[in-house]
N, C-alpha and C positions, 0 to 999 in steps of 0.2 A: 227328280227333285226340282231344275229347274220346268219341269213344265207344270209344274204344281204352284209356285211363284209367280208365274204368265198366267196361271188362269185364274190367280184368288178372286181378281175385282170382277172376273167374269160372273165367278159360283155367287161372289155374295150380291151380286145383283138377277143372278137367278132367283134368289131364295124374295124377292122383294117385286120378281117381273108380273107376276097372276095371281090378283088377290082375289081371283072365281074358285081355286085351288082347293082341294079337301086335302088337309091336314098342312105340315112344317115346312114339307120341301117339296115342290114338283116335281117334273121327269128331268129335267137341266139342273137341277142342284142332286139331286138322288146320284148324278154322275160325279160331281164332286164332291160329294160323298165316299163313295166307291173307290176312288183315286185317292183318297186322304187316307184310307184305309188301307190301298193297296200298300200307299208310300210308307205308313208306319207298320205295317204287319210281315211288308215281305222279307227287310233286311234280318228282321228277328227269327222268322222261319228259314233264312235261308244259314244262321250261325247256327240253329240248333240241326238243320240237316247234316253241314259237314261235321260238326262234334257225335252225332249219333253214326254217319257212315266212313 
């Protein structure tokens, strides 16, 4: 969580670094990406893992 915090002003100035870019996000935002997703998806999958085992 805290390192998701340290890197926001990094990601949103990825998303603004290469305007030669095809499509939204380049390879340096596609990572904060990834990490925003991990941060909200894993505590979720890991409540429904100890309730199922």
């Amino acid at each position: 969580m805290i390192q998701s915090l340290l890197a926001a002003p990094l990601w949103a100035a990825a998303h603004a670094a290469d305007p030669e870019q095809d499509g939204f996000a380049g390879r340096w935002a596609l990572q904060g990406w990834q990490l925003l997703l991990n941060v909200v998806t894993r505590p979720i999958l890991l409540v429904i893992g100890i309730i199922l085992f």
